[in-house]
C-alpha positions in Angstrom: -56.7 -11.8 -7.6 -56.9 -9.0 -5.2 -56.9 -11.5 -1.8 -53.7 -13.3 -3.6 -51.9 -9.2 -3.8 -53.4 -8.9 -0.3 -51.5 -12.3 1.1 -48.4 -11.3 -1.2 -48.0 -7.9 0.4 -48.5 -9.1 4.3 -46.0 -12.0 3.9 -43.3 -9.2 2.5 -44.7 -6.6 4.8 -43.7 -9.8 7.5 -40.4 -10.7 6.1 -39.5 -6.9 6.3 -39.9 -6.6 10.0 -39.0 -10.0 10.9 -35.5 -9.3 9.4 -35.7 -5.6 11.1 -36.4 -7.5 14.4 -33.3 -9.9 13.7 -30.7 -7.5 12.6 -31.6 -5.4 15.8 -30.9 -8.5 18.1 -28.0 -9.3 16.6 -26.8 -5.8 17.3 -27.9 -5.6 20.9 -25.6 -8.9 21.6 -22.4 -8.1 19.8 -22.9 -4.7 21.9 -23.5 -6.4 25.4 -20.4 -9.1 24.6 -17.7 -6.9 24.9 -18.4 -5.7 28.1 -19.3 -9.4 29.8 -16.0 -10.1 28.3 -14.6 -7.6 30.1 -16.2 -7.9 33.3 -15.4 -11.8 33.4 -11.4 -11.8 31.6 -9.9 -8.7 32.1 -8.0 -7.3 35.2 -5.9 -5.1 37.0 -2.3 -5.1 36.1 -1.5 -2.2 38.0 -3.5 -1.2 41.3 -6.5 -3.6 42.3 -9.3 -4.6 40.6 -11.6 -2.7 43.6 -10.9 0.5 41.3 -13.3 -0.6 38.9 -16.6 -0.8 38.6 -19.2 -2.3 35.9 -22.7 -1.0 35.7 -25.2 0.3 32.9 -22.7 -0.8 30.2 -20.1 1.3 31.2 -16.7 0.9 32.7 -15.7 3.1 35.9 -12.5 4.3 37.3 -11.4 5.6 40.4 -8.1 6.1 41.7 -6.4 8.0 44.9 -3.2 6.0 45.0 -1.6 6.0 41.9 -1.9 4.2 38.6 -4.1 1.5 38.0 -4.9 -0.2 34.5 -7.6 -2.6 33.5 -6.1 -5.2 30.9 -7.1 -7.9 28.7 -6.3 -11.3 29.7 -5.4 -11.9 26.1 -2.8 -10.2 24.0 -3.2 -8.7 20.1 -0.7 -7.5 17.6 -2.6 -5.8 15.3 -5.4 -4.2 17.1 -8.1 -1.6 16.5 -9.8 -0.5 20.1 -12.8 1.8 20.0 -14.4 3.4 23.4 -16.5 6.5 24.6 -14.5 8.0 27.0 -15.0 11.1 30.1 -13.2 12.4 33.0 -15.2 15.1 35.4 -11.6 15.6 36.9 -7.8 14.6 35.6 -7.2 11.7 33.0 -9.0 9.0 30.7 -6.6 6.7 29.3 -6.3 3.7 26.7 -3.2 1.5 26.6 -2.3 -1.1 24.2 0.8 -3.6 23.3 1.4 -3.5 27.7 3.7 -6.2 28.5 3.0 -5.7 32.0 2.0 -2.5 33.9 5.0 -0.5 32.9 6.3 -1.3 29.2 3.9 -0.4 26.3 1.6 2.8 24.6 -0.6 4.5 26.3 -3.2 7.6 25.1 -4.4 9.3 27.3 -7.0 11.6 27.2 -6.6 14.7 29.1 -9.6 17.7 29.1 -9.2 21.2 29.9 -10.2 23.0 32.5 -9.3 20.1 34.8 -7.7 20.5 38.5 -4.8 19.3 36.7 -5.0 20.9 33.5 -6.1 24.6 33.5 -5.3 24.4 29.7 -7.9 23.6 27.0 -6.7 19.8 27.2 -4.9 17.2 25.0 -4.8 14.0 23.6 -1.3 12.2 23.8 0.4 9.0 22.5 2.9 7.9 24.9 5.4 5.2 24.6 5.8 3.3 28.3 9.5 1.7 28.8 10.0 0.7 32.4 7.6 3.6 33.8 9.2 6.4 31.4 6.9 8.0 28.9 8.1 9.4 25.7 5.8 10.9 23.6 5.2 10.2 20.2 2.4 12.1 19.5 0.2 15.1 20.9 -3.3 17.4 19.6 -4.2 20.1 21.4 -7.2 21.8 19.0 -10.8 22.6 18.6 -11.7 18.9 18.9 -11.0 18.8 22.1 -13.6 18.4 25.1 -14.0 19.8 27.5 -14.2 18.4 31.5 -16.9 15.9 32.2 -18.0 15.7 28.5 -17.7 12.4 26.1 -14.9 12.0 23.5 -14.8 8.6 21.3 -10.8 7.7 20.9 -10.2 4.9 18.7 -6.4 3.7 18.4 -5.7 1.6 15.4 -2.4 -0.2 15.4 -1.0 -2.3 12.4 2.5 -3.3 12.5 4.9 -0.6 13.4 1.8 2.2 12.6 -0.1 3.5 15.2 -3.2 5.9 14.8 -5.4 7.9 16.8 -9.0 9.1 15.8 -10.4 11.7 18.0 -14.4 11.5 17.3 -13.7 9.8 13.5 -10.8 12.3 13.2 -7.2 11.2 12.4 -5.2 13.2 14.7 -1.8 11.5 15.5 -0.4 9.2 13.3 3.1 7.8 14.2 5.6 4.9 13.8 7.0 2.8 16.8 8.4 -0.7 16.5 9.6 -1.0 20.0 6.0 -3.0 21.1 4.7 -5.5 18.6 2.0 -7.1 20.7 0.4 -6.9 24.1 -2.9 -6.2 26.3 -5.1 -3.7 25.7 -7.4 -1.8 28.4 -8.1 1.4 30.5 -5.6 3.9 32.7 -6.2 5.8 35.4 -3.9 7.5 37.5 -4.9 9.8 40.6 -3.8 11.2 44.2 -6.0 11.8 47.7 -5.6 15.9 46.8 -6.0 15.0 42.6 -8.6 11.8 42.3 -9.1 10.4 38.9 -12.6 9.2 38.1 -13.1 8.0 34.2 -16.0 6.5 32.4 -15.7 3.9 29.4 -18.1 3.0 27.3 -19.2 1.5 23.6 -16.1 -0.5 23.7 -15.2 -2.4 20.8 -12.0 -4.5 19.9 -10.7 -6.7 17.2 
């Protein structure tokens, strides 16, 4: 009897870690596809496809003439698009619904204390129509980071409702039918005498 409890508990002691040792690789891969996905389908709508860079699961920007975005070759109504996001020096942004590189939202995350920003930074929701941004939404509070330091921005959009989270906070919530559908992806936007650098990371879509 007490070999037969013996076998019983090292076959459930074996189930237990066999399933911790499959939930974790499944986890690991639905992390990693994302960014192949990205690396292999997306590109540059806007600027050149030299302004970004893919290394240690993260996304990199750099810019010194102009706007440049990073789109999906696919296109999504309803969409919700996670992603880690830092700038050492001007603007992180995420767009979604673009039609091409100048129709579409945009939210861009700007941190204080910034060459451009002496403030103590934003977060906007923009509205793109032919180049012209009108916004729709803005937070400026104590959730805001600062420079150089990581912020997770996930947008949700479902029909004509589109919602920011600011590190799981709802912070701008607003209603715009103009865009039903579109890419989603990255903005960047810098000069020679203002350079924009931007990380991405932890990207998730669906």
């Amino acid at each position: 009897m007490p070999w037969t409890k013996a076998k019983t508990a090292i076959v459930a002691s074996a189930c237990v870690l066999l399933a911790g040792t499959t939930t974790l690789t499944i986890y690991d891969y639905n992390m990693e596809k994302p960014m192949r996905s990205i690396q292999s389908e997306w590109s540059a709508i806007s600027g050149d496809n030299g302004q970004w860079t893919f290394a240690g699961g993260k996304i990199e920007g750099h810019s010194v003439t102009g706007d440049s975005i990073l789109a999906s070759s696919n296109k999504y109504d309803d969409v919700t698009f996670s992603v880690v996001a830092s700038t050492p020096n001007r603007e992180a942004s995420l767009v979604i619904r673009m039609q091409d590189a100048t129709n579409g939202y945009s939210v861009v995350l700007g941190p204080g204390h910034t060459p451009g920003n002496d403030g103590d930074g934003f977060l906007r929701l923009n509205k793109i129509i032919n180049a012209n941004e009108t916004r729709l939404g803005t937070y400026q509070g104590p959730r805001m980071v600062a420079a150089g330091k990581s912020a997770k921005i996930t947008v949700v959009a479902k029909g004509s409702l589109i919602e920011v989270f600011l590190n799981g906070a709802n912070i701008i919530r607003a209603h715009d039918a103009t865009f039903t559908s579109g890419h989603i992806g990255f903005r960047i936007y810098g000069w020679a005498d203002a350079p924009c650098d931007a990380t991405f990371s932890a990207v998730s879509f669906h």
